[in-house]
N, C-alpha and C positions, 0 to 999 in steps of 0.2 A: 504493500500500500504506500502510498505518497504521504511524505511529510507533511503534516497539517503545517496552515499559513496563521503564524501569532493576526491577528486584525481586531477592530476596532471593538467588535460585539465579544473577544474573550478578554482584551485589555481594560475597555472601559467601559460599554454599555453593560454588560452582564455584570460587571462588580457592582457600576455605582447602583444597578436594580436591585440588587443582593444587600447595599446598604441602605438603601429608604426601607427596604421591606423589612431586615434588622432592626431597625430604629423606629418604626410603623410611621414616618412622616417622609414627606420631599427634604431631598438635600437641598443643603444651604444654596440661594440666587446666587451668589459667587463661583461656587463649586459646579452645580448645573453651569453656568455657563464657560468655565475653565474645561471641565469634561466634553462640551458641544468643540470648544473649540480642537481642543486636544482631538476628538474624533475625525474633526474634518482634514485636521493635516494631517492626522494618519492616512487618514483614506485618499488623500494624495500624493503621498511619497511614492515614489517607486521603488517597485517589489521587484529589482535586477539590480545586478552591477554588485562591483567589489561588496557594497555597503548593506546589500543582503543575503542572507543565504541562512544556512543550518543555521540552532542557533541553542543555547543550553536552556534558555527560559528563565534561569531558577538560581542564575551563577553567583549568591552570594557566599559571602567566608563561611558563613555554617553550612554549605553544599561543599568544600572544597578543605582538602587536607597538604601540606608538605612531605613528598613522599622522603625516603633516603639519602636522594642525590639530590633535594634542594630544587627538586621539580611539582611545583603546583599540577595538582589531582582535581580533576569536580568528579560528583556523582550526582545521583537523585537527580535524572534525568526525564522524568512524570511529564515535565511543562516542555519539553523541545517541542522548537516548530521552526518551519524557514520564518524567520524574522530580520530586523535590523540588527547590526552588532553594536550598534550606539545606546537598544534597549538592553542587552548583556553587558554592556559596561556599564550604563544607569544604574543595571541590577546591582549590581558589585558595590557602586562609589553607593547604593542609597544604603546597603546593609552594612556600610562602614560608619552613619550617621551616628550610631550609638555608642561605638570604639570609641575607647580615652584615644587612643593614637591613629583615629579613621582615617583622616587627609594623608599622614604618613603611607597607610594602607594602599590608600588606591590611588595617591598621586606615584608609587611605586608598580602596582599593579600596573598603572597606564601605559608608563615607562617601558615596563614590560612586553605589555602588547601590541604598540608601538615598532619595537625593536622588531617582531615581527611580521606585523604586517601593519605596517603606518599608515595613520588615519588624516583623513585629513581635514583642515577647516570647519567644512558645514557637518560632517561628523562627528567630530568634537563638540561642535556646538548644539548638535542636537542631539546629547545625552542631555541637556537640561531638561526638553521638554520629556524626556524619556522616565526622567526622577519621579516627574507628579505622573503619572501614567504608571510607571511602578507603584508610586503610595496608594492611586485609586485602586489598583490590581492586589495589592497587599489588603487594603481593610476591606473589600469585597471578599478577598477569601475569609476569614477572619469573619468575616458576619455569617458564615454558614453554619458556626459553632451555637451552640449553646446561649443563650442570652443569659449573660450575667452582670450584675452593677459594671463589673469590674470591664468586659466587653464591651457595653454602653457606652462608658467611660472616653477606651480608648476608641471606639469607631467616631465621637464626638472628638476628640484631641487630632486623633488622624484627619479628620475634614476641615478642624481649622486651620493645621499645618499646610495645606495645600495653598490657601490664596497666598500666604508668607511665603512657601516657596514659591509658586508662582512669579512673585514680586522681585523675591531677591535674587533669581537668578536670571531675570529677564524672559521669561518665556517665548511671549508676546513679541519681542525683535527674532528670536528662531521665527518662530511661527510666517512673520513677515516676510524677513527674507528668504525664505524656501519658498514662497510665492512667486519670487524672481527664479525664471530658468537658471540654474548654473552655467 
């Protein structure tokens, strides 16, 4: 069988439905309209070239161990799909957010992957919008658990983290200029 294609309806319409229904209300006006937008430049990039292909889904440090020889391992391969490599980097730099030493993490990580297959420009830059498309993909899965205070909680802290990041890492200029052909 063919590699299913990461797209907008497992990234972000399926999550953010899985978090109103969690929470039994509509997500925040900010959020609906960061997730509309986020969907529509998904469903315009292009699904070729260097910048898409296989892809691990799931590649953050608790998927990944250092084996012997000082050669990083992933496993828990559940979520591959051909996707963008700029969402498996996202995946990476967002699950280093909590790391005392995260930016060490994956400004080394980058480094790394890099070294093998260089990225360029508008791929680098758009692991940003990749980050809030990871958080909305992360508390979607997360609201399929159990409703507890403590769930509630974090599906409420996770959706206000999103217009901050949003903000701080400019989304909205990605967003833009990928509307210009390269």
């Amino acid at each position: 069988p063919a590699m299913p294609v990461a797209a907008r309806a497992g990234l972000i319409d399926g999550p953010a439905a899985r978090i109103a229904a969690a929470l039994a209300r509509d997500l925040p006006a900010p959020t609906r309209r960061l997730a509309r937008d986020l969907g529509d430049w998904l469903d315009a990039l292009a699904q070729d070239g260097p910048a898409f292909g296989p892809c691990h889904g799931d590649g953050h440090h608790e998927n990944a161990m250092i084996d012997g020889q000082g050669a990083v391992r992933f496993y828990d391969f559940d979520d591959a799909a051909r996707g963008w490599r700029a969402y498996d980097l996202a995946t990476f730099i967002w699950g280093c957010f909590r790391l005392t030493q995260g930016a060490q993490v994956w400004h080394a990580f980058i480094r790394g992957y890099g070294a093998v297959r260089p990225l360029s420009q508008r791929e680098v830059d758009r692991i940003r919008p990749f980050l809030a498309i990871r958080q909305i993909w992360w508390l979607g899965y997360n609201a399929e658990g159990e409703m507890t205070d403590a769930l509630r909680a974090r599906l409420i802290d996770g959706l206000a983290f999103l217009p901050r990041l949003a903000e701080e890492v400019d989304i909205a200029a990605v967003i833009a200029r990928d509307r210009v052909p390269a």
